[in-house]
KELO-162693 format. One record per residue (C-alpha): x negated, z, y negated. Coordinates in pm, whole numbers, plus 50000, padded with zeros to 5 digits. Layout:
% residues N
XZY...
***
This chain:
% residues 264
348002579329082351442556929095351542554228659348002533528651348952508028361346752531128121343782514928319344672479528200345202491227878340782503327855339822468828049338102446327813338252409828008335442395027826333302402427509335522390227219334492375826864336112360726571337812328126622339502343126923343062345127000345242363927223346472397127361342722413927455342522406627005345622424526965344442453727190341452457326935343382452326638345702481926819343182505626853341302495326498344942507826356345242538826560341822553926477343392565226117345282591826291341422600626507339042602626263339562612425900336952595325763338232555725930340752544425672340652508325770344012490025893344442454525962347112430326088347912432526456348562392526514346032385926816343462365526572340642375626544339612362326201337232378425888339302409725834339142417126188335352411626202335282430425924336782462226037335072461126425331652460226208332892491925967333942507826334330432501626498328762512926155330772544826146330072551826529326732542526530326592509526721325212477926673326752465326410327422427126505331102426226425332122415726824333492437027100331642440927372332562466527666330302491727501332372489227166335442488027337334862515827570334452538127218337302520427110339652529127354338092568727413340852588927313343392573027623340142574227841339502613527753343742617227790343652605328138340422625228251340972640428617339912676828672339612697728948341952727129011344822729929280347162755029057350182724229006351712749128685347992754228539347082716028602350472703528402349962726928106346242714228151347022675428088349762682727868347212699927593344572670627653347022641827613348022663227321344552667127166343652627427159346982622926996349062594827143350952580426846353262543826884352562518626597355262506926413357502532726452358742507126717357752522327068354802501827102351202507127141348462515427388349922550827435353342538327498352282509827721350252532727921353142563327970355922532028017353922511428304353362484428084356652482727891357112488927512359492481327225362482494227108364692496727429361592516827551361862554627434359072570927622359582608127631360232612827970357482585228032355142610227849356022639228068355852618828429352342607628363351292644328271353062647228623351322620528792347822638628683348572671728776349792658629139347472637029213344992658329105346292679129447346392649429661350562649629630352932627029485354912634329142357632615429299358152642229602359542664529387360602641129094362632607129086359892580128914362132571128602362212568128212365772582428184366602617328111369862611328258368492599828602365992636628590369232657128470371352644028779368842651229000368382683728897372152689428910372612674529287369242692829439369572726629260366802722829025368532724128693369122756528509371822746028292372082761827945374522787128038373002802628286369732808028075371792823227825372932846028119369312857428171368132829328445365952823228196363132842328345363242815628638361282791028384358092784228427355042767128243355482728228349358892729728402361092702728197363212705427914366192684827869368312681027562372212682427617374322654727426377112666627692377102682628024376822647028159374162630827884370802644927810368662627027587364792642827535362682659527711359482674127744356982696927912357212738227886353952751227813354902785727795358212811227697358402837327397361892853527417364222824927334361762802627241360032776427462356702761327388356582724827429354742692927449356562664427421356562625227355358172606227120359152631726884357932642826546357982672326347361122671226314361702669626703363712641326696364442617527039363062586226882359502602626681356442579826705354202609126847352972634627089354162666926934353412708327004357002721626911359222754426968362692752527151364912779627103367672777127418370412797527223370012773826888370052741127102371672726827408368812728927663368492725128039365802729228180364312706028503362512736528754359552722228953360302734029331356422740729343
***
């Protein structure tokens, strides 16, 4: 795979305990956060600073309690490894050699572990793993989202994404691309009926103006007008700048969408 910063992200250095300090203590406090939105019964939150003092302790023991493990308050690699699960079981390989089947594939498991930012911010284990390492607010990380599901589904066939696919977090940079090596169907033309050219794990890209697009996200499937989506960064009210991974419908007459064909 060429997007591999997701495997720094479930690398526990060393076993940590309280008194510690540093970024492997913010990486627990992280995940102690983002468990809320995993299992219904964790209501626990605590201050991501990188210390590791009492309410930190406090909330890795209620974790190993509520997950069966010893209950001893540090993080070992066994603790962290259950800690970090849902990016572990979101970057899974599987076998297959159908490209369409394999995108739609990884788009529904990154889906199901549901990659969230924290802060509302662009930052987090999900965003550092789909940006290569980058987060914060310059970061928006839709198309980030859709190049790992890429990066899976063609490595998974012993390709690379970026044969068919400039490696980039700009919509812009995909939409110009399209445009100068005839893969974009612009909205028009699916109006027109090239609509039945689309295909599950195509792209969509939202139109600001002919020469701006500013979201995008995977096609799962079409219904009429509508598209089926997965997409990063969005929310339920599919805006660009949402703090989630999000299963949404596109219509292509109500909105201004292009859509990014796969030459597969």
């Amino acid at each position: 795979m060429i997007k591999k910063h997701y495997k720094k992200e479930l690398t526990l250095k060393s076993t940590v305990r309280k008194g510690a300090k540093g970024n492997q203590v913010k990486k627990i406090q992280e995940w102690l956060n983002l468990w809320r939105y995993v299992e219904p019964r964790w209501t626990n939150i605590v201050t991501i600073d990188g210390d590791f003092g009492p309410q930190t302790k406090n909330a890795v023991h209620a974790f190993q309690t509520l997950k069966k493990l010893p209950a001893t308050g540090i993080v070992n690699v066994a603790t962290y490894q259950v800690l970090t699960s849902p990016l572990a079981n979101a970057y899974k390989l599987k076998t297959g050699r159908d490209i369409r089947k394999l995108i739609v594939h990884y788009g529904e498991q990154h889906l199901k572990n549901i990659p969230r930012e924290l802060n509302n911010n662009n930052e987090g284990p999900w965003v550092r793993s789909y940006m290569d390492g980058n987060e914060g607010s310059p970061w928006a990380w839709c198309m980030g989202f859709v190049q790992a599901v890429l990066d899976m589904a063609f490595s998974t066939i012993d390709q690379k994404f970026t044969d068919h696919i400039p490696h980039t977090y700009s919509c812009d940079v995909v939409g110009f691309h399209g445009q100068n090596n005839q893969n974009l169907i612009r909205n028009r033309l699916l109006r027109q009926g090239h609509v039945d050219a689309v295909q599950p794990g195509d792209l969509f890209l939202i139109v600001k103006n002919p020469r701006d697009w500013i979201h995008t996200g995977l096609i799962i499937d079409r219904e009429g007008d509508w598209f089926h989506t997965i997409e990063g960064n969005t929310n339920d009210e599919g805006v660009r700048e949402g703090f989630e991974v999000c299963s949404r419908m596109r219509n292509f007459r109500r909105k201004n969408i292009d859509v990014f064909s796969l030459k597969v």
